[in-house]
N, C-alpha and C positions, 0 to 999 in steps of 0.2 A: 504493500500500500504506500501511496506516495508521504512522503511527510506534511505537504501544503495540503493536503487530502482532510485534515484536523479543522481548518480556519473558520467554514461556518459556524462550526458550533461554540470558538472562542468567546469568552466575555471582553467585551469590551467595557472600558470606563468613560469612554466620554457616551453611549449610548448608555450604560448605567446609571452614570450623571443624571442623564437627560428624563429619566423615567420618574426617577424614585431617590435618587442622591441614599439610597439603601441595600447594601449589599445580597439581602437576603431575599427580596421580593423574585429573583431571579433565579433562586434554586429551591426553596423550602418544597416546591412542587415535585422536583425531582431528588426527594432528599433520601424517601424512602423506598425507592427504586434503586439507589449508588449504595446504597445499605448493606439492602438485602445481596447485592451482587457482590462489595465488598466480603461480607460474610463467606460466601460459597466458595469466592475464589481463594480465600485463605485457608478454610476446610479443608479443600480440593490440594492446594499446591503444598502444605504444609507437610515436610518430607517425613517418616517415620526415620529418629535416630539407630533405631536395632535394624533397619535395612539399609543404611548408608553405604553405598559401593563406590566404586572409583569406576569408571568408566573410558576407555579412550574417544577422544574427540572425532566426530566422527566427519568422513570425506563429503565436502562439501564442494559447488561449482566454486565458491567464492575461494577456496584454495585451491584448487584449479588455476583457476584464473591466476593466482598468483602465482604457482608452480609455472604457468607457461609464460610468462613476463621476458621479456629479452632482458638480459645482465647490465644493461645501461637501465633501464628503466625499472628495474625492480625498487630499489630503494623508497624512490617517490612514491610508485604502487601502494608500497608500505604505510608509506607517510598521511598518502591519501585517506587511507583505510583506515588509519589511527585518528583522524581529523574525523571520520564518520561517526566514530566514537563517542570524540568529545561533544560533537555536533546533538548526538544523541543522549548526551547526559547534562546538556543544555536545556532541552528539551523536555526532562524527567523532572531538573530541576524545577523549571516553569510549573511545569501539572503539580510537583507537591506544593510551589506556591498557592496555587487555587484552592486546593485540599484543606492549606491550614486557612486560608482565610475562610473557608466557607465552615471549618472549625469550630474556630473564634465567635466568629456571628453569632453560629446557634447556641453556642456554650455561654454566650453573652445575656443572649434575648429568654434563656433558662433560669438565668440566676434570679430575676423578677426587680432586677434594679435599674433602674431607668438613665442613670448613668455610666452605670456598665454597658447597661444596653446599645445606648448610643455609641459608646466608645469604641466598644470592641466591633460594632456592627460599620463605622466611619474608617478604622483600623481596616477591616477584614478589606475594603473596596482598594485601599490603596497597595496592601499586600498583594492582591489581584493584579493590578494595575504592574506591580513588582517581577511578578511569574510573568507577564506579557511581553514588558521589554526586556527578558530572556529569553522571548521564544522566539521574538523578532530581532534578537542576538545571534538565536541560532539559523536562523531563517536566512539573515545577511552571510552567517561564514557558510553556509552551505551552496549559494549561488551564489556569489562575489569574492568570496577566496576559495574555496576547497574546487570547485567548478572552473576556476582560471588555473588551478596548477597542473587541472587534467590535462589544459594543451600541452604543457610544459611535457607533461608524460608523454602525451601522445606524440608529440614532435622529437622525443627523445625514443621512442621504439621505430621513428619511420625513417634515423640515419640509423637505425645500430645494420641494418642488411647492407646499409654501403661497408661501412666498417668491414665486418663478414667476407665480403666480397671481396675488399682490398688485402684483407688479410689471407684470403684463401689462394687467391694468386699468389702471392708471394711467397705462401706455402709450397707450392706447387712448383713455383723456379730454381725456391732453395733442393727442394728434392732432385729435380730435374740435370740442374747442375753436376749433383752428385754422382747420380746416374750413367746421362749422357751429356757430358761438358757440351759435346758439337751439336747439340741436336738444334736442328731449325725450328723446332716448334719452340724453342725461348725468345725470338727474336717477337713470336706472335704474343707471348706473356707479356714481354715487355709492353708491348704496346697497347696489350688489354692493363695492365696495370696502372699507366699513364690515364689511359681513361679513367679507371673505376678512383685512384688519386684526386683525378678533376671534381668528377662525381664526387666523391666525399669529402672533397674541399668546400662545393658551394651547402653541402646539406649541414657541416660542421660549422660554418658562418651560420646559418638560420638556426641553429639549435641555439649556438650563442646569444643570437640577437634575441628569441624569443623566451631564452632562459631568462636575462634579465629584464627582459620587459615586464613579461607577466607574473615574474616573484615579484617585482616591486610592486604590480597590481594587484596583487592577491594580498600582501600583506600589509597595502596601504588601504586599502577596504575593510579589514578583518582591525587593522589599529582602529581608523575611522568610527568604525561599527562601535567597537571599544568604549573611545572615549562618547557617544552618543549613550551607550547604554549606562555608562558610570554615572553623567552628567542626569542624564532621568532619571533613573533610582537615587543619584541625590536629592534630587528636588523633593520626588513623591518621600521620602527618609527625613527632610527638612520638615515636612509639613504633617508627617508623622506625629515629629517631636512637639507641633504645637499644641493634634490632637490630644493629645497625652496630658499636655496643659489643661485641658478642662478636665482633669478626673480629680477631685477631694481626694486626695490622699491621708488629710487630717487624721491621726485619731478619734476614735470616741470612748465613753468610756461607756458600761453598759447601763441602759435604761435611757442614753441619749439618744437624740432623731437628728440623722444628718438633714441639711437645708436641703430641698428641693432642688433637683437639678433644672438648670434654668438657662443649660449652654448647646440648646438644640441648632437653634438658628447661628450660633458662633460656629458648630461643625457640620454643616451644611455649605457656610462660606469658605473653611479652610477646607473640604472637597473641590469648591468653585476654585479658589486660588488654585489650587495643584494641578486643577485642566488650566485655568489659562496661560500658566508658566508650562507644562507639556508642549500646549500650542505653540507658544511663544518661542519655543527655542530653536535656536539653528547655531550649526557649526560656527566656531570661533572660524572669523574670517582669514587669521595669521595662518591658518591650515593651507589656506586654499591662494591658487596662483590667479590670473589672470584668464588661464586656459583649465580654470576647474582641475588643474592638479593638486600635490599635493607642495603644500612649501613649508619646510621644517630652519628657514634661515630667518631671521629674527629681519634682517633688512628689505624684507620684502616689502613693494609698493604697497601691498593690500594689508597691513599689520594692523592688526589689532587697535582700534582706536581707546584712549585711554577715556577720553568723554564720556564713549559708550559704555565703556564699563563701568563706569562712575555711576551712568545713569542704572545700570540694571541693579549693581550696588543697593545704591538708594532705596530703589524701589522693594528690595527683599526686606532692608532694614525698616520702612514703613510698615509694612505689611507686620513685622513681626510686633513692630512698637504700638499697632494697632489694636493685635490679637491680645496685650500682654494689658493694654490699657481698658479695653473689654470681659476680660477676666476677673482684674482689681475691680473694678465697679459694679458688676453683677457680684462680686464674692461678698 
């Protein structure tokens, strides 16, 4: 099954957002359905210790596949393979994101407290939101790096039969030599040699040239991807930390009654904040050149303007001086 194969049925946040600013309105339906399936498959796969065997791994295409790889091109095969991996525990990652947020929620909306309720259920959406740009982490390195190093492969298995070729000649002349010094049929090696040299001279130039173009493509995509992915789960991480600000932590002692929780419409907003800072953001310009490459030289024309940064600055430190001034005054 493909892995984009998943995406319909992904949660999305800003469609979240847009419903019910509630993370549970959107699974409680399907709650006791993931349950029940949960249950059976842990039954089911749960191995008995007094039958524990050892088994060899058994022959598969996909070792195949690498069994039959030409010797220039194995390595990467490899590399590839391992990338499909990680690719895939990006991916697992993400799904136990959703798991625990949709955890949280219901273990929230259980307890019969209204600002746990709130909390954990405002929490759970942006954990969500967490597992998402993971999965659209793993989404990027699977078509924009692991997907450009195949050429790399590919362009590296389609010189290795010149290689082969020029090597088998001259296999062939060194024996011949030995054999029959005089023999006329060297004169004809010789000159298939000279060819299959030319030949693997121009295929060994395009392996070069493509080697480095597309490692640099592939790992200037998969960094990119990177810092995207860091920069959003810091945001949605920031604004975490403000949810968390509205939960009474106070002690009580017993026989007292905590105040009323009164910070619904305040986590409501810092949901709102956290989409429009998602929306808002785009790559640091210093990345990027004129011709949309990548520019890692601080002297570039496009650098980072410091105004702008001043201004986005500001703007986080409002917002927090906002929430923190909303707080004291409802408390």
């Amino acid at each position: 099954m493909s892995r984009r194969s998943t995406e319909g049925s992904r949660f999305s946040l800003s469609a979240q957002w847009n419903r019910a600013l509630s993370f549970r309105s959107s699974h409680r339906s399907s709650a006791g359905t993931t349950n029940t399936t949960t249950s059976s498959a842990h039954s089911t796969n749960t191995p008995s210790s007094s039958t524990t065997t050892h088994h060899r791994k058994p022959f598969s295409f996909t070792s195949l596949r690498g069994a039959s790889q030409p010797p220039l091109s194995k390595r990467l095969y490899r590399l590839i393979k391992s990338a499909n991996g990680l690719i895939a525990a990006h991916e697992t990652a993400a799904r136990e994101r959703l798991s625990i947020a949709t955890q949280l929620s219901e273990w929230g909306e259980q307890t019969g407290d209204d600002a746990l309720s709130d909390v954990s259920d405002k929490v759970g959406v942006l954990l969500s939101e967490l597992g998402e740009q993971e999965e659209a982490y793993a989404g990027r390195l699977d078509g924009e790096s692991r997907a450009v190093l195949k050429v790399i492969r590919n362009t590296e298995k389609s010189v290795q039969p010149s290689r082969d070729g020029k090597r088998k000649i001259a296999e062939e002349m060194g024996k011949l030599r030995v054999r029959e010094p005089q023999s006329t049929r060297l004169v004809t090696l010789e000159q298939e040699l000279v060819r299959a040299e030319a030949e693997n001279l121009v295929a060994e130039a395009q392996l070069g040239n493509v080697t480095r173009q597309k490692l640099k493509e592939a790992y200037s995509a998969e960094f990119l991807a990177t810092i995207e992915r860091a920069e959003k789960q810091a945001i949605l991480a920031r604004h975490g930390l403000r949810l968390l600000q509205l939960l009474d932590d106070t002690p009580v002692v017993p026989g007292d009654v905590r105040p009323p929780y009164a910070h619904a419409s305040q986590s409501r907003q810092i949901l709102n904040d956290a989409e429009d800072d998602l929306r808002e953001w785009r790559l640091d310009a210093g990345f990027m050149g004129d011709d949309k490459t990548v520019v890692v030289d601080g002297t570039s024309p496009v650098a980072p303007k410091v105004e702008e940064k001043g201004k986005q600055k500001e703007k986080r430190d409002k917002k927090a001086e906002v929430g923190r001034e909303s707080i004291a005054n409802t408390g």
